[in-house]
LOLUMTI-214157 format. One record per residue (C-alpha): residue number from 0; chain; z, x, y. Coordinates in nm, 3 decimals. Each point is the difference from the previous one (the first is absolute). Example, Ala and Ser with C-alpha at 12.3 -4.5 7.8 and 13.67 -1.06 7.14 Angstrom:
2
<r seq="0" mol="A" zz="0.780" xx="1.230" yy="-0.450"/>
<r seq="1" mol="A" zz="-0.066" xx="0.137" yy="0.344"/>
This chain:
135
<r seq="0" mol="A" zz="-1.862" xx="2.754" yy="-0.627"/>
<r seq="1" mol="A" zz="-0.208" xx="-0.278" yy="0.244"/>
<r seq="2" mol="A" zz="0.048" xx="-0.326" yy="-0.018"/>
<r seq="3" mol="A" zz="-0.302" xx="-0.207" yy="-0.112"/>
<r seq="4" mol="A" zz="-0.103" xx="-0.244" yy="0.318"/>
<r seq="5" mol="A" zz="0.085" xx="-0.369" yy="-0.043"/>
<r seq="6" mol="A" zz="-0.296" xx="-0.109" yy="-0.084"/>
<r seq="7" mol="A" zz="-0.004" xx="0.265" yy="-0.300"/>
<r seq="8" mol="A" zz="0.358" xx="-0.055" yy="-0.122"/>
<r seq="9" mol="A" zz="0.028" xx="-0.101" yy="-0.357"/>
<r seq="10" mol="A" zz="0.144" xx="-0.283" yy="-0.179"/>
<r seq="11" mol="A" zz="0.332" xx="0.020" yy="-0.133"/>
<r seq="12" mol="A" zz="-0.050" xx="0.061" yy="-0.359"/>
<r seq="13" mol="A" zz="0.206" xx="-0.199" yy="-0.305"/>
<r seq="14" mol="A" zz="-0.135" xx="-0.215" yy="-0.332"/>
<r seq="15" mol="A" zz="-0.022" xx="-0.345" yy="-0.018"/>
<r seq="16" mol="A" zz="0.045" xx="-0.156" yy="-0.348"/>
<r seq="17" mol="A" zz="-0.057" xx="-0.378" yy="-0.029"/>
<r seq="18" mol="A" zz="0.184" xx="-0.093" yy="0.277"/>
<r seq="19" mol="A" zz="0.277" xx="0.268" yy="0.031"/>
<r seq="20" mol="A" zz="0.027" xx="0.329" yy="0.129"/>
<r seq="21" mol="A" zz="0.234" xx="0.144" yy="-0.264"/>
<r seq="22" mol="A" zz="0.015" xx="0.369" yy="0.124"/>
<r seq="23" mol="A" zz="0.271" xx="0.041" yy="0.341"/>
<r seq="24" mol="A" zz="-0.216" xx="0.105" yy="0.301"/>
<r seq="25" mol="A" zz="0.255" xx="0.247" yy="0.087"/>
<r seq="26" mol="A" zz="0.228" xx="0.284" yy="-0.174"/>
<r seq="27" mol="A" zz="0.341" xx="-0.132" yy="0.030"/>
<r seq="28" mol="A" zz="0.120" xx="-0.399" yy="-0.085"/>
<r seq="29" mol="A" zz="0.002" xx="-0.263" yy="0.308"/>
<r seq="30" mol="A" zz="0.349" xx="-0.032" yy="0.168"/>
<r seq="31" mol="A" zz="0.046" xx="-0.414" yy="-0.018"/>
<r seq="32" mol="A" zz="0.171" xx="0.028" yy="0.341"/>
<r seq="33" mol="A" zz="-0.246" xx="0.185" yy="0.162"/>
<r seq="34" mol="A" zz="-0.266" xx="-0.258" yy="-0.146"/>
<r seq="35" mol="A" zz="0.238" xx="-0.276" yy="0.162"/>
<r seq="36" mol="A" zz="-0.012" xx="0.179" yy="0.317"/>
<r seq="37" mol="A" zz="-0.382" xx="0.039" yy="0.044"/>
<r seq="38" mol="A" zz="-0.029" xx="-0.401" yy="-0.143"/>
<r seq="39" mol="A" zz="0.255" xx="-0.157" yy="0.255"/>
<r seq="40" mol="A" zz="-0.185" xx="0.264" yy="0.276"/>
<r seq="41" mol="A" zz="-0.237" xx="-0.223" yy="0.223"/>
<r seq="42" mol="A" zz="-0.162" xx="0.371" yy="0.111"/>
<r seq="43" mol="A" zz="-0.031" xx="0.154" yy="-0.311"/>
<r seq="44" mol="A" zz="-0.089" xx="-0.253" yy="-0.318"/>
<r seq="45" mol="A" zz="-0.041" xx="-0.301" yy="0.205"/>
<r seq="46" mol="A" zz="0.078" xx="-0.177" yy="-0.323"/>
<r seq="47" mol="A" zz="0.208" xx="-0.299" yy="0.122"/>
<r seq="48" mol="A" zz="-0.314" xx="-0.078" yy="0.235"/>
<r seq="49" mol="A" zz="-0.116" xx="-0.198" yy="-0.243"/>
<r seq="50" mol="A" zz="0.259" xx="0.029" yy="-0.288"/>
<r seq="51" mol="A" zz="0.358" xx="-0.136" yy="-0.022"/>
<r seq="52" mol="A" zz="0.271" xx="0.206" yy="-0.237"/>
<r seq="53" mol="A" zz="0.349" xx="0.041" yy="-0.001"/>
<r seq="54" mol="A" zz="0.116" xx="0.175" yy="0.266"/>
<r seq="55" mol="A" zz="0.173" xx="-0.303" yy="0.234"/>
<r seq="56" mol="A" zz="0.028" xx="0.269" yy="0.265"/>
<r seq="57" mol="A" zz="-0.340" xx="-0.061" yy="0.114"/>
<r seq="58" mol="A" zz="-0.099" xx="-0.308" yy="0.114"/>
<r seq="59" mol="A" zz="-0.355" xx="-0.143" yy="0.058"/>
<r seq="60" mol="A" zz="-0.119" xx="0.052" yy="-0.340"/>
<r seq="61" mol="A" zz="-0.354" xx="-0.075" yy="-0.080"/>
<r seq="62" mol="A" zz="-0.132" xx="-0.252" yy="-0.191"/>
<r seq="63" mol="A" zz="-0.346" xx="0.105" yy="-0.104"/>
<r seq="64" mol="A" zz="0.046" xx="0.140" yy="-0.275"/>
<r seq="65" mol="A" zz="0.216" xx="0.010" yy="-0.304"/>
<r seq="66" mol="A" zz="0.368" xx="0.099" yy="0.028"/>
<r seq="67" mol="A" zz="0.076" xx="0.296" yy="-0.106"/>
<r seq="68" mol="A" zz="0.335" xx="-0.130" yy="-0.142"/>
<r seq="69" mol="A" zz="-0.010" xx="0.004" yy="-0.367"/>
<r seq="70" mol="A" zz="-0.250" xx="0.273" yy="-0.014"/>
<r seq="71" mol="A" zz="0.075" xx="0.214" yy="-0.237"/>
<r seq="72" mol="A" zz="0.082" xx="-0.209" yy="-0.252"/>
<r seq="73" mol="A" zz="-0.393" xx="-0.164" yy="0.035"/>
<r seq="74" mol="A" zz="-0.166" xx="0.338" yy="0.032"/>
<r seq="75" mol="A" zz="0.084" xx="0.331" yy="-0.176"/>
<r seq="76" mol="A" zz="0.003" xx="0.370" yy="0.172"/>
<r seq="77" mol="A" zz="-0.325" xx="0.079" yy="-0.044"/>
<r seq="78" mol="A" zz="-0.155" xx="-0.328" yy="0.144"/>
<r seq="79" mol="A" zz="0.191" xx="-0.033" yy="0.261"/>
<r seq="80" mol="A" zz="-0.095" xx="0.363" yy="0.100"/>
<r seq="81" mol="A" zz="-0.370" xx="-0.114" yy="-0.021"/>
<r seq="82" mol="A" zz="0.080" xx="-0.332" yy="0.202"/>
<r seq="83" mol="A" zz="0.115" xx="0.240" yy="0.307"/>
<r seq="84" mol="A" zz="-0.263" xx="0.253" yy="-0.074"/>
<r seq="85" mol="A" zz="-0.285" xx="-0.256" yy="0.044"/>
<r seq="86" mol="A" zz="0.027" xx="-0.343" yy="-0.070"/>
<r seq="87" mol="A" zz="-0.332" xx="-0.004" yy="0.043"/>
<r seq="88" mol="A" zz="-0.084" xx="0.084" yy="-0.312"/>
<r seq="89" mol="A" zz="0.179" xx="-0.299" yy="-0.175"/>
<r seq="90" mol="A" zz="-0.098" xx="-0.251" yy="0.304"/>
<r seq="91" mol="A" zz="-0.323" xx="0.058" yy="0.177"/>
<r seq="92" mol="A" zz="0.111" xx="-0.283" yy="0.247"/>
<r seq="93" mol="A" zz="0.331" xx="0.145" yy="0.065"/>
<r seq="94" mol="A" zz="0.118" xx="0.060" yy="0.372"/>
<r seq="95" mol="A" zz="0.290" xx="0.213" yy="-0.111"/>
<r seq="96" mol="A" zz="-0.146" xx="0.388" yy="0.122"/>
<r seq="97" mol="A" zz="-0.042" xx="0.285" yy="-0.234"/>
<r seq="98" mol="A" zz="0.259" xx="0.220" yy="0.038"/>
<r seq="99" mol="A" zz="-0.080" xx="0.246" yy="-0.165"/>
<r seq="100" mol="A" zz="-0.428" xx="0.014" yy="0.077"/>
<r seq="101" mol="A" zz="-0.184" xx="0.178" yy="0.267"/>
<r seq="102" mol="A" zz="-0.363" xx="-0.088" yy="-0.087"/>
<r seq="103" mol="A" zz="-0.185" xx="-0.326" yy="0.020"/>
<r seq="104" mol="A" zz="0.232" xx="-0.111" yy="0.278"/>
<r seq="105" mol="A" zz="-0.133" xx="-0.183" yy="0.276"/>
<r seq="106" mol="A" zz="0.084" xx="0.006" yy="0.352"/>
<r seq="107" mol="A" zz="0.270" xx="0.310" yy="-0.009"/>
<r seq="108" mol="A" zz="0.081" xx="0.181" yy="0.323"/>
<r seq="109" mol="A" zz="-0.121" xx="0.327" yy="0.044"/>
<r seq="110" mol="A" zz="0.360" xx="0.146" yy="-0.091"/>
<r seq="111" mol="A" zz="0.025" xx="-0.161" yy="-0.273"/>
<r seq="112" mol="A" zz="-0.325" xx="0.090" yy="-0.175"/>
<r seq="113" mol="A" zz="0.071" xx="0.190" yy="-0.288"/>
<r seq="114" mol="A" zz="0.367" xx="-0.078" yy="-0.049"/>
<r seq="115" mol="A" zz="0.217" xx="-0.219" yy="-0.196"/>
<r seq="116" mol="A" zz="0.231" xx="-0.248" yy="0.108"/>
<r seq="117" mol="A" zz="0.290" xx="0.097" yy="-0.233"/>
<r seq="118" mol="A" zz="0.037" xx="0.356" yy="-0.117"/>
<r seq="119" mol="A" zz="0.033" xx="0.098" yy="-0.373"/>
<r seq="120" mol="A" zz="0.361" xx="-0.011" yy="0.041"/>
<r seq="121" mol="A" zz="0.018" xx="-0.284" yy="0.212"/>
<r seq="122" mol="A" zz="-0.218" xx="-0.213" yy="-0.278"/>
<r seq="123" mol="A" zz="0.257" xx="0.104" yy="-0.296"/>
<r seq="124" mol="A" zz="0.292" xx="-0.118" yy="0.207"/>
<r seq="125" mol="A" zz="-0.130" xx="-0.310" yy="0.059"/>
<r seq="126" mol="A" zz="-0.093" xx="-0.066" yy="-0.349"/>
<r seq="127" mol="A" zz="0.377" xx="0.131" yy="-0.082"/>
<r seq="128" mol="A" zz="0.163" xx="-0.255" yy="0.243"/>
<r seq="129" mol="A" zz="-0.238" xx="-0.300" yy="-0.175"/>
<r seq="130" mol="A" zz="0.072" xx="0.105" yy="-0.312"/>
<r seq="131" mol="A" zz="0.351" xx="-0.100" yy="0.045"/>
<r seq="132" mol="A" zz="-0.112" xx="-0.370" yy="0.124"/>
<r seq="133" mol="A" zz="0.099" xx="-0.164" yy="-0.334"/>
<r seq="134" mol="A" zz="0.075" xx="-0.349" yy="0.102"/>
């Protein structure tokens, strides 16, 4: 099997309805500590960049953007899924990257083009660990 060139690779494929994703972007349920992992990881999801949350571990939170304390009890599965995916689509303005996009990006390195930031997997456990943020 070859492998399509970067410039030919395709966009990850999934439904958006309203402003949801309802449909898991990978076959098995998000592991909530994984997702914690990959949020508190300054290599990985960058999240706390430019988001705080609860995880006191880490210090130097950002605060750019909303905390991400409380979240799943403002956003459901499905829309938070969307909000990692590509906020984008909800926020034309937003500065928060597309994690889950590989066309219409601007300035990408060249070994970057044509991938994702988060996996499949990675994107599910995320939205798992969120999901928990009730308060």
């Amino acid at each position: 099997m070859a492998l399509l060139p970067a410039a030919q690779a395709q966009e990850p494929r999934y439904t958006v309805v309203g402003d949801a994703i309802p449909k898991p972007l990978a076959d098995k349920p998000g592991d909530a500590a994984r997702g914690r992992a990959i949020v508190a990881n300054r290599s990985v999801g960058l999240c706390l960049l430019c988001h705080s949350g609860p995880i006191p571990e880490e210090r130097f939170q950002g605060t750019l953007a909303p905390s991400l304390a409380g979240a799943g009890g403002r956003w459901s599965v499905a829309q938070l899924r969307l909000r990692i995916v590509d906020g984008s689509r909800l926020n034309p303005d937003t500065i928060m990257p597309p994690y889950y996009r590989t066309t219409g990006l601007q300035r990408v390195a060249k070994s970057f083009e044509g991938k994702t930031i988060l996996t499949a997997e990675q994107i599910e456990d995320v939205v798992a660990y969120l999901a928990t943020l009730k308060e």
